[in-house]
C-alpha positions in Angstrom: 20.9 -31.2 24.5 20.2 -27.3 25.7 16.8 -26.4 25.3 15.4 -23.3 22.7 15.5 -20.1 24.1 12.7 -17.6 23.1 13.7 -14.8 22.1 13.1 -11.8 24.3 13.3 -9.5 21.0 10.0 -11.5 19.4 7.7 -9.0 17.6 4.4 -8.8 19.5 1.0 -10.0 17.5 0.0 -6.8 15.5 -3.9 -6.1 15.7 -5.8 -3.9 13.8 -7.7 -0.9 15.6 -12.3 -1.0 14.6 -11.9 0.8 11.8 -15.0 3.5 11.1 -15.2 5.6 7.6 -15.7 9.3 9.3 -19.1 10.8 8.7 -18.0 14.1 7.8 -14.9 15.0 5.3 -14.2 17.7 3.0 -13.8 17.2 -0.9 -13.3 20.9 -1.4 -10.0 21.4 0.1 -7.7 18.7 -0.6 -4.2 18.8 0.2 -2.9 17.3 -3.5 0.0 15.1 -4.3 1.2 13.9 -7.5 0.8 10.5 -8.9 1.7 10.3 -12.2 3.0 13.3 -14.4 0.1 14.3 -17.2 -2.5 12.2 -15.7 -6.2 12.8 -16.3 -6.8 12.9 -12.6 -5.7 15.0 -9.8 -5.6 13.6 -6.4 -5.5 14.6 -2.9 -6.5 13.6 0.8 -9.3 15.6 3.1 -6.6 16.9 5.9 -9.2 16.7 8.3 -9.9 13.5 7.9 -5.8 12.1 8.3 -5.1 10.6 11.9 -2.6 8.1 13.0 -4.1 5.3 14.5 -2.5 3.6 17.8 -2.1 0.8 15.7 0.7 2.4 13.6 -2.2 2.6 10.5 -2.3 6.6 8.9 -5.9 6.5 7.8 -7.1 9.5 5.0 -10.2 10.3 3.0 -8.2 9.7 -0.7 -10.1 11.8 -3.6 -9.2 11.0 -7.6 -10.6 14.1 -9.8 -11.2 14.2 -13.3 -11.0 16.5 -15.3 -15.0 17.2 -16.1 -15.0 17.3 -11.6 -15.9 13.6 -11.2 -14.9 12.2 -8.2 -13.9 8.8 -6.4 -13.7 8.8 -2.8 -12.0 6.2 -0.7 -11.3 5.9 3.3 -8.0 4.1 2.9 -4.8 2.9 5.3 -1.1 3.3 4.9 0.8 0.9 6.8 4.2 2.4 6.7 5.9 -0.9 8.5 5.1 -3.7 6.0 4.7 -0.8 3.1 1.1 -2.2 2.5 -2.4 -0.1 1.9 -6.0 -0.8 2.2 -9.1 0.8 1.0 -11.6 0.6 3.9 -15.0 2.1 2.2 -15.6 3.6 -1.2 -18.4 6.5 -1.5 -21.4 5.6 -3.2 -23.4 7.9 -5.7 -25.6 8.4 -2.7 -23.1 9.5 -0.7 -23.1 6.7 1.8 -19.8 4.4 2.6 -20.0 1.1 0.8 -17.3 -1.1 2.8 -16.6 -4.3 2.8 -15.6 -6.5 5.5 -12.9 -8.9 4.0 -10.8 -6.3 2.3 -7.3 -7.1 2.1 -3.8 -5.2 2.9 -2.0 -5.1 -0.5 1.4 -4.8 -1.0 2.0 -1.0 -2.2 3.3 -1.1 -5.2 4.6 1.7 -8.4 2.0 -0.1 -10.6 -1.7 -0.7 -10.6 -4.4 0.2 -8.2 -2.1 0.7 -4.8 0.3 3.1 -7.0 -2.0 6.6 -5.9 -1.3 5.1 -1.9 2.5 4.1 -2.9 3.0 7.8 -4.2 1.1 9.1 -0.6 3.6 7.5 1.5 6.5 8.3 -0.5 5.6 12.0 -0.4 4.9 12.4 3.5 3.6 9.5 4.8 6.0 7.5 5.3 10.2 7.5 6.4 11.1 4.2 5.3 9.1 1.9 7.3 8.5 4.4 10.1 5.4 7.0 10.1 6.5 10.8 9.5 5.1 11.9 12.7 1.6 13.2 13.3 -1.1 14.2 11.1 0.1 18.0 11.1 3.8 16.8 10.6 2.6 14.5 7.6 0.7 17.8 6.0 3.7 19.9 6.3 5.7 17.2 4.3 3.2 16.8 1.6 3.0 20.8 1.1 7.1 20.6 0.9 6.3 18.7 -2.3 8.9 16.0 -1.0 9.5 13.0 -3.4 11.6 10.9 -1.4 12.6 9.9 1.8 16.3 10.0 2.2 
């Protein structure tokens, strides 16, 4: 009886890189993308704050506007190869980071709280399952006002 061969094409172990919210980010000029048409709230990422982590995680400062200027802050990650996101730290009143430590990747999704993330990596983020490219490359897709990925 022949023996199992692993398979030299196995997917290594993915691990997550220490993940820090960045002390400094700008709420002023955000570079905005659309979520849903006629909403009440505008959002946009800080584009100093994007980077593309070495573990294949695009990490951005995520800002939701109303209308009256109120604001929700998030540190969030886009992981473009298992279309998944995860908020890292929320901004307090205070202006400190609130984070959690057993925060969960979630499936992205058209509907619910992962849709403003969904619409980010469909706009620039993301090819497919594949990152755009660096954080410059990622910027110059969003400001295209690209939908889709084809």
């Amino acid at each position: 009886m022949p023996h199992a061969q692993p398979s030299s094409f196995e997917e290594p172990t993915w691990t997550e890189s220490a993940v820090v919210p960045p002390a400094n980010f700008n709420t002023e000029v955000l570079q905005s993308f659309e979520v849903m048409k006629n909403s009440a709230l505008t959002y946009g990422i800080d584009p100093g704050s994007l980077i593309v982590g070495e573990d294949g995680v695009v990490r951005f400062v995520m800002v939701a506007r109303s209308a009256s200027g109120a604001l929700n802050v998030l540190y969030q990650g886009i992981r473009c190869a298992t279309a998944e996101s995860k908020t890292y730290a929320r901004l307090s009143d205070k202006g400190n980071w609130n984070t959690s430590p057993d925060v969960k990747w979630e499936s992205l999704s058209f509907k619910g709280p992962t849709r403003p993330s969904m619409m980010l990596a469909r706009q620039g983020v993301c090819e497919g399952r594949t990152i755009t490219g660096n954080p410059q490359k990622i910027l110059a897709t969003l400001k295209t006002g690209r939908t889709d990925y084809r």
